[in-house]
C-alpha positions as a LaTeX table, in Angstrom:
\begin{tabular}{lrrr}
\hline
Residue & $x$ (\AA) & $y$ (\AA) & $z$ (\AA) \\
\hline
Unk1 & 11.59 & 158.35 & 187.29 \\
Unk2 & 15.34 & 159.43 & 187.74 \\
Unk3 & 15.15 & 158.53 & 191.05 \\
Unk4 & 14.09 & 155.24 & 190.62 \\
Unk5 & 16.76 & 154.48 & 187.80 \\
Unk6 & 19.15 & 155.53 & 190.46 \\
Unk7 & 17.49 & 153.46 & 192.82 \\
Unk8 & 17.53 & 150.59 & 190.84 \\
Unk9 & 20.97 & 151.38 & 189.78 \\
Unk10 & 22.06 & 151.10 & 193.61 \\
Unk11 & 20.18 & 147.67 & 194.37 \\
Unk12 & 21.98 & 146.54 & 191.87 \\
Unk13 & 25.46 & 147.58 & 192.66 \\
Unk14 & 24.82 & 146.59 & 196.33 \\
Unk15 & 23.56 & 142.85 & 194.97 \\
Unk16 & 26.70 & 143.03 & 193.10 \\
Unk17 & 28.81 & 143.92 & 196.12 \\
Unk18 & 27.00 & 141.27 & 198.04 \\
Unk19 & 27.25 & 138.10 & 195.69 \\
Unk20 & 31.63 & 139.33 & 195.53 \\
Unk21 & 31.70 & 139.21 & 199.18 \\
Unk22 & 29.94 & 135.75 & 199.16 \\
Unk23 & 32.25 & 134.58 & 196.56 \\
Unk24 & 35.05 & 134.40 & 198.83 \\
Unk25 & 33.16 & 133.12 & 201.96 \\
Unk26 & 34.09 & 129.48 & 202.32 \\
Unk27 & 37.60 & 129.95 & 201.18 \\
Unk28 & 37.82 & 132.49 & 204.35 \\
Unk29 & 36.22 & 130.22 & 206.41 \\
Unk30 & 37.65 & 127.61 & 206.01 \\
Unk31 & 41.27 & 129.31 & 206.19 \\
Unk32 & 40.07 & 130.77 & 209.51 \\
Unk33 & 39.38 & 127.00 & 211.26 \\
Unk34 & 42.61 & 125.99 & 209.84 \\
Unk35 & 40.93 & 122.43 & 208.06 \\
Unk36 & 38.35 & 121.68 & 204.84 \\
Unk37 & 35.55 & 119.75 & 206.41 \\
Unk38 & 34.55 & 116.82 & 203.88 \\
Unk39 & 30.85 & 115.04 & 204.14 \\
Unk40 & 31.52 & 111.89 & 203.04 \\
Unk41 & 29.66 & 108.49 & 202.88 \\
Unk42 & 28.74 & 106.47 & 206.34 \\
Unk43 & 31.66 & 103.66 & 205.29 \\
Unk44 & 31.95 & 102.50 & 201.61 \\
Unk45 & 34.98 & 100.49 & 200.65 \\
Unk46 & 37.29 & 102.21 & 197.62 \\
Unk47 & 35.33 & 105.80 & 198.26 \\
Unk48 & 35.33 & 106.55 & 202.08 \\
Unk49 & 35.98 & 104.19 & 204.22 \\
Unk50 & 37.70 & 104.39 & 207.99 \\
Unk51 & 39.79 & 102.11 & 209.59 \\
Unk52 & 39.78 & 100.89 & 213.24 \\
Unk53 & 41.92 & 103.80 & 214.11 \\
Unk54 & 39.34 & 106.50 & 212.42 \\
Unk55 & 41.70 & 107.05 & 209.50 \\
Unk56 & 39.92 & 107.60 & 206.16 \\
Unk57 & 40.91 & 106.32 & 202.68 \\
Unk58 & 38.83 & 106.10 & 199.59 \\
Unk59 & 38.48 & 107.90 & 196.24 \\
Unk60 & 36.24 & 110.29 & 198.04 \\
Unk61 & 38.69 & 111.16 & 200.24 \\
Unk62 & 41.56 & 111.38 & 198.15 \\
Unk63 & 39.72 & 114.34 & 196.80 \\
Unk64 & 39.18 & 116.15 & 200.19 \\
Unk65 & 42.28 & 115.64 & 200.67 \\
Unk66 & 43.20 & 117.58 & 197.26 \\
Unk67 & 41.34 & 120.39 & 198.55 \\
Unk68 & 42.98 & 120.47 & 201.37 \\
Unk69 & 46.40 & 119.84 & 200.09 \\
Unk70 & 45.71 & 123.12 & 197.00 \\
Unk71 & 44.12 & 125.58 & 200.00 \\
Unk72 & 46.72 & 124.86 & 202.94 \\
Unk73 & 50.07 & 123.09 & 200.98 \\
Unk74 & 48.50 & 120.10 & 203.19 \\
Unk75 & 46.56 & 117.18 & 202.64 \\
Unk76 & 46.12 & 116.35 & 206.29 \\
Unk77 & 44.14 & 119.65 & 207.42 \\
Unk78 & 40.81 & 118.18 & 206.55 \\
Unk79 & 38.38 & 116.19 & 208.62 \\
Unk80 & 35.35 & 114.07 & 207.84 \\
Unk81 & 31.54 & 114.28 & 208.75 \\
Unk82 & 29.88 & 111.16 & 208.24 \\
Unk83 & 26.55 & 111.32 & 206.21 \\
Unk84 & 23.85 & 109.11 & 205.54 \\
Unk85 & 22.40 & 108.99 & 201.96 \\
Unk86 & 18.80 & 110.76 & 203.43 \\
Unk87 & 20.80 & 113.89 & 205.08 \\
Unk88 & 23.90 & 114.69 & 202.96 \\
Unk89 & 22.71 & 117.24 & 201.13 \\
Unk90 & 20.85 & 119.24 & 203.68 \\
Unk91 & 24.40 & 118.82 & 206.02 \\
Unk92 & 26.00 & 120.79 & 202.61 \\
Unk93 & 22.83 & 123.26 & 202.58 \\
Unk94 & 23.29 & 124.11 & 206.39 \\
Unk95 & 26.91 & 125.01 & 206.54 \\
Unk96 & 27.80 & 121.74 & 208.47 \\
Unk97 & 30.13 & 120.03 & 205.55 \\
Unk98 & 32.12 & 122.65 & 203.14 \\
Unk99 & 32.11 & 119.82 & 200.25 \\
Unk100 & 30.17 & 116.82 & 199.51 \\
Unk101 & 32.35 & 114.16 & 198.37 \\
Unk102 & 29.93 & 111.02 & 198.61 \\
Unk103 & 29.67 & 108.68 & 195.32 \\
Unk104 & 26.43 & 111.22 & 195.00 \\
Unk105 & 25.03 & 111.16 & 191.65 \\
Unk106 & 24.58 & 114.52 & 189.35 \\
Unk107 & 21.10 & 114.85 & 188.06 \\
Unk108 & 19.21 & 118.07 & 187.03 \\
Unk109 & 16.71 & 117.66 & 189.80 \\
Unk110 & 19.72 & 118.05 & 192.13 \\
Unk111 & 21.28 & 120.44 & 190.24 \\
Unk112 & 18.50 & 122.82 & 190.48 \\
Unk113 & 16.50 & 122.83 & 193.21 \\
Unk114 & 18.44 & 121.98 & 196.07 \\
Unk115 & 20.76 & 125.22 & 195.71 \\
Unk116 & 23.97 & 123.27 & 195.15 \\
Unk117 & 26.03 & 122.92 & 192.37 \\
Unk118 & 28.40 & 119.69 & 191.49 \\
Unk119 & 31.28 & 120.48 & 190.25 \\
Unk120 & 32.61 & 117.72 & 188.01 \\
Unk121 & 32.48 & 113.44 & 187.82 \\
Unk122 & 35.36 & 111.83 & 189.42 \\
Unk123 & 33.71 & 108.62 & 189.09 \\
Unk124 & 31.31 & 107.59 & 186.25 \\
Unk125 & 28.61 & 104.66 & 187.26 \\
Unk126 & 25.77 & 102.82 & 186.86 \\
Unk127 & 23.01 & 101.05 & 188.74 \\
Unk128 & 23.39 & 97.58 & 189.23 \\
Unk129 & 22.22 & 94.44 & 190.89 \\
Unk130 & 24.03 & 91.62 & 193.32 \\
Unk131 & 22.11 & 87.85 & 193.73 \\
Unk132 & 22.90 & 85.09 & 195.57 \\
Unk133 & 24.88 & 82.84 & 193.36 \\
Unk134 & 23.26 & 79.97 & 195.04 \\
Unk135 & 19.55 & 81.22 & 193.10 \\
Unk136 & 21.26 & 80.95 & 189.62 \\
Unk137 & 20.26 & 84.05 & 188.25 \\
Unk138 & 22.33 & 85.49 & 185.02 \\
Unk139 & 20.31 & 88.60 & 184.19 \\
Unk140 & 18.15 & 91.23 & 185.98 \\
Unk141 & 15.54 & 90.17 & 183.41 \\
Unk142 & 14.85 & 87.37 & 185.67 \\
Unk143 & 14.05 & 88.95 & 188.47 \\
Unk144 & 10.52 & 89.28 & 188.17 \\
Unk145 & 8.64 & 88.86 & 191.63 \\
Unk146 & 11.90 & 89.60 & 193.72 \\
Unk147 & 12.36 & 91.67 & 196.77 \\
Unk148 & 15.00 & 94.49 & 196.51 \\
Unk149 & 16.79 & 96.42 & 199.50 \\
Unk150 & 18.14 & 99.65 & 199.05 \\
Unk151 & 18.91 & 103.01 & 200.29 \\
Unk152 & 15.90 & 105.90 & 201.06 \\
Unk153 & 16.87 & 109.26 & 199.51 \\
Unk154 & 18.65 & 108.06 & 196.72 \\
Unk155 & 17.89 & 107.89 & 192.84 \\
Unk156 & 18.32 & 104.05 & 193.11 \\
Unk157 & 14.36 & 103.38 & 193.72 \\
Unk158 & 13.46 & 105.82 & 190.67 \\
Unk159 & 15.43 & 103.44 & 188.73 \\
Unk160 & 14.13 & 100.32 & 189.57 \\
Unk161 & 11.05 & 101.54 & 189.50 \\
Unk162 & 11.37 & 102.49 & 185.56 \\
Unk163 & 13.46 & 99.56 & 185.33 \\
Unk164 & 10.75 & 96.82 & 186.49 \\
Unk165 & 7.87 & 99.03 & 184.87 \\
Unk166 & 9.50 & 98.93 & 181.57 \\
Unk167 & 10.01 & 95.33 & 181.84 \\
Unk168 & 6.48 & 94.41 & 183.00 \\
Unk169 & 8.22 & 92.70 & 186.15 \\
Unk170 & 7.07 & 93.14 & 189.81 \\
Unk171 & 9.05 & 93.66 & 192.53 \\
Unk172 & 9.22 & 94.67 & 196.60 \\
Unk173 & 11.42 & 97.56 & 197.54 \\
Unk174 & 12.89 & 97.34 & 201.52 \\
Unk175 & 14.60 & 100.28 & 201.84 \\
Unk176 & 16.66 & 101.38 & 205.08 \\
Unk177 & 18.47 & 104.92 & 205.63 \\
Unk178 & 21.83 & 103.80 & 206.64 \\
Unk179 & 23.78 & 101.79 & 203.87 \\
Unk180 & 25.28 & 99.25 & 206.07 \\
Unk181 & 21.70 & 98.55 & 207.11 \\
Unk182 & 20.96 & 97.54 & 203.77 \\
Unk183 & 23.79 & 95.13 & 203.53 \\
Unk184 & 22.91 & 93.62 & 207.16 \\
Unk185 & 19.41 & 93.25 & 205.73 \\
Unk186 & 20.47 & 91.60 & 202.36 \\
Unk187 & 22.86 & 89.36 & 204.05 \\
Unk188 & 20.65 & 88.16 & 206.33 \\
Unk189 & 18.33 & 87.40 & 203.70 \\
Unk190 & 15.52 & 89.65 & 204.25 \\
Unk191 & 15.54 & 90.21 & 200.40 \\
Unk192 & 16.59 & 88.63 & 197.16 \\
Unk193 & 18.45 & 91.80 & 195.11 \\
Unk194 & 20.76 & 94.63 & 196.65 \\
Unk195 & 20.73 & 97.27 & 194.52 \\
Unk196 & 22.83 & 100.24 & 193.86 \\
Unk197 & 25.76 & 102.05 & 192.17 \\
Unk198 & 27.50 & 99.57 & 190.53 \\
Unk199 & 30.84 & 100.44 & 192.28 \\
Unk200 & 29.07 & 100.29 & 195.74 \\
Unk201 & 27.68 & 96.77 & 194.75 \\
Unk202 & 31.30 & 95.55 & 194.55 \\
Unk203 & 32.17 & 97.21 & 197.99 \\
Unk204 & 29.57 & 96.19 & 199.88 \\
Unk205 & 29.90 & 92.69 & 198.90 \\
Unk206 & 33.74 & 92.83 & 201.03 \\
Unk207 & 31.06 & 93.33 & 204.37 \\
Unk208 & 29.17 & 90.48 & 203.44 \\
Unk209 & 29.39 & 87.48 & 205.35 \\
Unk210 & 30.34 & 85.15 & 202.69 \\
Unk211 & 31.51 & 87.76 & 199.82 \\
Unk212 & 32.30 & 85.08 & 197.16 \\
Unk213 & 28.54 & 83.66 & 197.43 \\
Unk214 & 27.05 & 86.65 & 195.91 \\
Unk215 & 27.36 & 87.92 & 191.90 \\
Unk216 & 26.84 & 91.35 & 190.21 \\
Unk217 & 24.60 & 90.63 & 187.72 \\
Unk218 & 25.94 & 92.69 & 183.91 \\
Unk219 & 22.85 & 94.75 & 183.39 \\
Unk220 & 23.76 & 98.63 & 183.95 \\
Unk221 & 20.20 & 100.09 & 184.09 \\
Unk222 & 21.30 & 103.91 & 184.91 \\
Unk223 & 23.62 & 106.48 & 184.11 \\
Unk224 & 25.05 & 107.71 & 187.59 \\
Unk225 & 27.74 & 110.56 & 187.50 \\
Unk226 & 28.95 & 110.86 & 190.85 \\
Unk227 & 31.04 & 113.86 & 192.08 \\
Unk228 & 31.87 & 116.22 & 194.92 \\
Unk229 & 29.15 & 118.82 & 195.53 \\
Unk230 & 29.27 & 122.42 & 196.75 \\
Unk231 & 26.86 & 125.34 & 197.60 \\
Unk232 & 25.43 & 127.76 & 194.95 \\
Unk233 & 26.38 & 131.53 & 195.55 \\
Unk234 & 30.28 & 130.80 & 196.16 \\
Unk235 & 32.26 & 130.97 & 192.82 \\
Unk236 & 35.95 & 130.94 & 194.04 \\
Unk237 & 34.79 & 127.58 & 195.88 \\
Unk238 & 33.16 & 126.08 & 193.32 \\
Unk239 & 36.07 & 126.87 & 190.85 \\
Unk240 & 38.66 & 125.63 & 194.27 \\
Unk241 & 36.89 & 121.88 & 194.28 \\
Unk242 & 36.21 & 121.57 & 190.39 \\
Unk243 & 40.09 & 122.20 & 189.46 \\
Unk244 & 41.18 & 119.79 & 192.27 \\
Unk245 & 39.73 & 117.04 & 190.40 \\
Unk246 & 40.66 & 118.97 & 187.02 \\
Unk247 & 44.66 & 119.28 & 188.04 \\
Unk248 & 44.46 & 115.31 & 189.08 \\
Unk249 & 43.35 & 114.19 & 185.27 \\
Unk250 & 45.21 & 116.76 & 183.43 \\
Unk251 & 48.47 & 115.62 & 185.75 \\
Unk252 & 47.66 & 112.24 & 184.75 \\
Unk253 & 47.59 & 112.88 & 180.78 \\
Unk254 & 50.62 & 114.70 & 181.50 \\
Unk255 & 52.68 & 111.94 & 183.13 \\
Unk256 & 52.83 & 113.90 & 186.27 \\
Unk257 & 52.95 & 111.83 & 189.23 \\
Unk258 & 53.37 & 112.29 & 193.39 \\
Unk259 & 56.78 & 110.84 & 193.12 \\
Unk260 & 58.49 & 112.87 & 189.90 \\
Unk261 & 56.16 & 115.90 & 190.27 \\
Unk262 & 59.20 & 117.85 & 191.80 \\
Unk263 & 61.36 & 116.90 & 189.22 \\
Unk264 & 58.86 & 117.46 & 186.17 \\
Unk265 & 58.68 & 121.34 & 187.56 \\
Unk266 & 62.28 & 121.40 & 185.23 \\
Unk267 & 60.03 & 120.68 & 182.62 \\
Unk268 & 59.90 & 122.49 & 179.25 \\
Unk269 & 56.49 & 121.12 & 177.99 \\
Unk270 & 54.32 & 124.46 & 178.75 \\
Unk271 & 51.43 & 122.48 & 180.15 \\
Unk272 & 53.04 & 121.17 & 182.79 \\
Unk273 & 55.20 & 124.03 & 183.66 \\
Unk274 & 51.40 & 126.23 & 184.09 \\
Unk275 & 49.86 & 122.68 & 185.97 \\
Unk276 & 53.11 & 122.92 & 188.92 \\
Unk277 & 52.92 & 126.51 & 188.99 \\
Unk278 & 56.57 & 127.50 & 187.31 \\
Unk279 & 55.01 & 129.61 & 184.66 \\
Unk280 & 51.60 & 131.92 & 184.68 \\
Unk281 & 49.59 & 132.88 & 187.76 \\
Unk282 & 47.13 & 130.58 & 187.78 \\
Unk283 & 46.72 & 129.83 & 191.42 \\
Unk284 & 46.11 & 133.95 & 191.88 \\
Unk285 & 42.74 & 133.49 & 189.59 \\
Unk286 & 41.73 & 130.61 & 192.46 \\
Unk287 & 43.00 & 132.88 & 195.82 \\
Unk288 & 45.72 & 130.28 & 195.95 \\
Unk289 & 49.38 & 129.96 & 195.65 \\
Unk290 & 50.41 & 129.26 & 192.26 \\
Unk291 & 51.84 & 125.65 & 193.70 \\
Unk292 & 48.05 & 124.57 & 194.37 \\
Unk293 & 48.18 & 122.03 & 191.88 \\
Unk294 & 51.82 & 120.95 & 192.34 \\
Unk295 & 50.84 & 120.66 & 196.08 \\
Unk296 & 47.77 & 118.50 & 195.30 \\
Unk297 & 49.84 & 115.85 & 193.09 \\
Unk298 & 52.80 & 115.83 & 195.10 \\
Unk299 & 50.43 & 114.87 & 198.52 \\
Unk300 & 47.52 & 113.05 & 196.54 \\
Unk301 & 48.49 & 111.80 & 193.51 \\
Unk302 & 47.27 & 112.17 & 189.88 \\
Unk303 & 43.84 & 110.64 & 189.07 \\
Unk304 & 45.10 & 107.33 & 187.70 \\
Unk305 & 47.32 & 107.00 & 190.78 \\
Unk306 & 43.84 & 107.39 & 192.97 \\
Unk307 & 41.76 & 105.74 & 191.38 \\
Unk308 & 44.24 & 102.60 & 191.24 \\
Unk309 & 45.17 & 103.03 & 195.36 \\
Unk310 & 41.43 & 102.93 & 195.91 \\
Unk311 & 39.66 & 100.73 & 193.88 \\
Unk312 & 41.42 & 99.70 & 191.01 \\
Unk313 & 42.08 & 95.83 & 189.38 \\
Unk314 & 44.97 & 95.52 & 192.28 \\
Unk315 & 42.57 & 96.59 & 194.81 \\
Unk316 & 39.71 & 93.91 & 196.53 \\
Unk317 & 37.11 & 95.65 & 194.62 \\
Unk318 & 39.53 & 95.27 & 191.04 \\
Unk319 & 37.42 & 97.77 & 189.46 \\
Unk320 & 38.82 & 98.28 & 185.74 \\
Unk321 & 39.41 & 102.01 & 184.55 \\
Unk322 & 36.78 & 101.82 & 182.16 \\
Unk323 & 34.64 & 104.31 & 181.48 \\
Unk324 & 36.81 & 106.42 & 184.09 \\
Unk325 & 39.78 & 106.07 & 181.95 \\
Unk326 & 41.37 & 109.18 & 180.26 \\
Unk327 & 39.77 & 110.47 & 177.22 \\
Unk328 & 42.86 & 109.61 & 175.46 \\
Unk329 & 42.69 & 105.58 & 176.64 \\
Unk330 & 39.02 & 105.13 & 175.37 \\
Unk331 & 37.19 & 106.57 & 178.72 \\
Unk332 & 35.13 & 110.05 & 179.92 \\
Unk333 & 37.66 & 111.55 & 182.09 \\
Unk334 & 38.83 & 115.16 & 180.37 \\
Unk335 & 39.77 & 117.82 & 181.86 \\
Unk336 & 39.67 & 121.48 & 180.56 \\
Unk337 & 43.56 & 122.63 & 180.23 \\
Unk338 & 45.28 & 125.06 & 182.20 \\
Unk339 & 46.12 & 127.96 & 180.00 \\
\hline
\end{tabular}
C-alpha cells in the first residue's frame, strides 16, 4: 500500500511538472520564431481585412497586434493565417495559429469540447438579417418562405433554425464555406436573406455590388460574444491574450491613449502608474516586461481608440459603441483592474 501512495504521489508530481512546463510553451515558442501568428477571418471589413498590398487592419487585428506589441515591445512581429469559418478552430487545435482572433462567438459547446479556451469579448453581437430594400421587408417576422445564405460551421444556422421554428415560419438555408462566397451568392440573388453577426452584416454589405440597395433588418435574434481564442493546457498564454484586451479597456477608462501614454507614465493616479508599468511587477506575473501594457497602448491604442479606427460611426460600417461601450458609458466592456 505504501508503495502505491508513493506511486501515486510521483504521478502526480510528474503531472504537475508536466502541465508547468506546458504553461510556458507558446510564450517560448513563439519568442523562438521571433512573430505571434494570428488566425484571423478570410477578409471581413472593420475585423480583418487586407489591403491590395497584404497589409491587415481590423479590430481583430488590432488585437494580434497587442499581443505582439506586450510579448516583443512590437506590434509589427505578427503575421496572419487566413481561416475559413469550417477550419479555424482545428488550425488553433493543430498548432498552426497561436491565437484565434476571428469575430468567433463564445458558447459552452465551444468552450468545452473543442479543448480551447476564449479568453474574453472584445466585441459583443448579435445575429441579424440584410434584405433587398427593393422587397420592402421591415421585420424578420416577414420572412416566412425565404431562402437564407450563410456560412457552414458556424452557430448562425442553429439560430435560424430556433428562430424560424419558434416563429412557425419556413425557410431554405444555402450555405457555402467561404464567407465571401456567401456574399457572391446573395448578391447575385441566389437567395432572399444573408444572415449573420450583425457587425459582419454591415461589412459585407461594403462588397456588395450596390451596397445602398440592401437593409439590416432591427431584429437581433442571438447573443454572439465574439473574442480571441487560445488552447487549453497553456496558462501564461491564456493570461498573455486575455490582459491584452484587459490593458486596452482599463487604458481606456483611464484616459490613457497611444499619443499621451508616455506622458501619463508621470502620473500619480496608482492605476495607471501599475497599467504603464512605473509601479508593481506586474508584467513578471505574465513572463513579460513590466512595460507590456504601456507597449500595447502606445503601438495599438486603447479599446475606444480601436474600436473607433475600425469600425466605429466615422468608419463605412458607423457602428455605434453600444453595447461595446465601457461599463461606465452604459455598455459590457469591464475589465478586471490591475492591482
Amino acid at each position: 500500500m505504501k508503495n502505491k501512495i508513493l506511486s501515486a504521489a510521483l504521478g502526480l508530481a510528474v503531472a504537475g511538472m508536466a502541465t508547468t512546463g506546458a504553461s510556458a510553451a507558446t510564450l517560448d515558442d513563439v519568442k523562438a520564431k521571433g512573430f505571434v501568428q494570428c488566425g484571423v477571418s478570410q477578409g471581413l471589413p472593420g475585423f480583418s481585412n487586407p489591403d491590395a498590398q497584404g497589409n491587415w487592419t481590423g479590430l481583430d487585428v488590432d488585437l494580434c497586434r497587442g499581443v505582439a506589441a506586450a510579448v516583443f515591445g512590437d506590434d509589427t512581429k505578427v503575421k496572419f493565417t487566413p481561416l475559413s469559418a469550417k477550419e479555424r478552430f482545428t488550425a488553433l487545435q493543430s498548432g498552426e495559429v497561436d491565437v484565434l482572433a476571428r469575430n468567433s462567438t463564445w458558447t459552452m459547446s465551444r468552450d468545452t469540447s473543442l479543448g480551447l479556451n476564449f479568453t474574453g469579448v472584445n466585441y459583443y453581437d448579435g445575429q441579424g438579417f440584410m434584405v433587398r430594400s427593393s422587397l420592402g421587408v421591415k421585420s424578420a417576422l416577414e420572412l416566412s418562405g425565404a431562402s437564407v445564405c450563410t456560412n457552414t460551421g458556424t452557430t448562425t444556422e442553429l439560430n435560424v433554425a430556433d428562430y424560424f421554428r419558434a416563429n412557425k415560419m419556413e425557410y431554405e438555408i444555402v450555405a457555402f464555406e467561404k464567407a465571401d462566397e456567401v456574399v457572391a451568392a446573395y448578391d447575385a440573388g441566389r437567395c432572399d436573406v444573408y444572415t449573420t453577426d450583425q457587425s459582419g452584416l454591415y461589412a459585407q454589405r461594403l462588397k456588395l455590388t450596390n451596397p445602398g440597395e440592401h437593409v439590416v433588418l432591427p431584429e437581433i435574434i442571438s447573443k454572439e460574444p465574439l473574442g480571441p481564442v487560445v488552447r487549453q493546457g497553456d496558462d501564461q498564454w491564456f493570461n498573455i491574450v486575455k490582459w491584452v484586451h484587459f490593458a486596452m479597456v482599463n487604458a481606456e477608462e483611464l484616459g490613457v491613449t497611444k499619443e499621451n501614454a508616455e506622458a501619463m507614465k508621470t502620473s500619480e493616479n496608482p492605476e495607471v502608474k501599475r497599467l504603464l508599468g512605473t509601479e508593481g511587477e506586474f508584467g513578471t506575473a505574465l513572463g513579460l516586461g513590466n512595460d507590456w501594457a504601456f507597449n500595447i497602448i502606445s503601438k495599438v491604442g486603447n479599446y475606444g481608440e480601436v474600436f473607433d479606427a475600425n469600425v466605429g460611426p466615422n468608419t463605412d460600417l458607423a457602428i455605434a459603441r453600444g453595447t461595446n461601450a465601457l461599463w461606465s458609458k452604459g455598455g459590457l466592456q469591464y475589465a478586471p483592474p490591475v492591482r
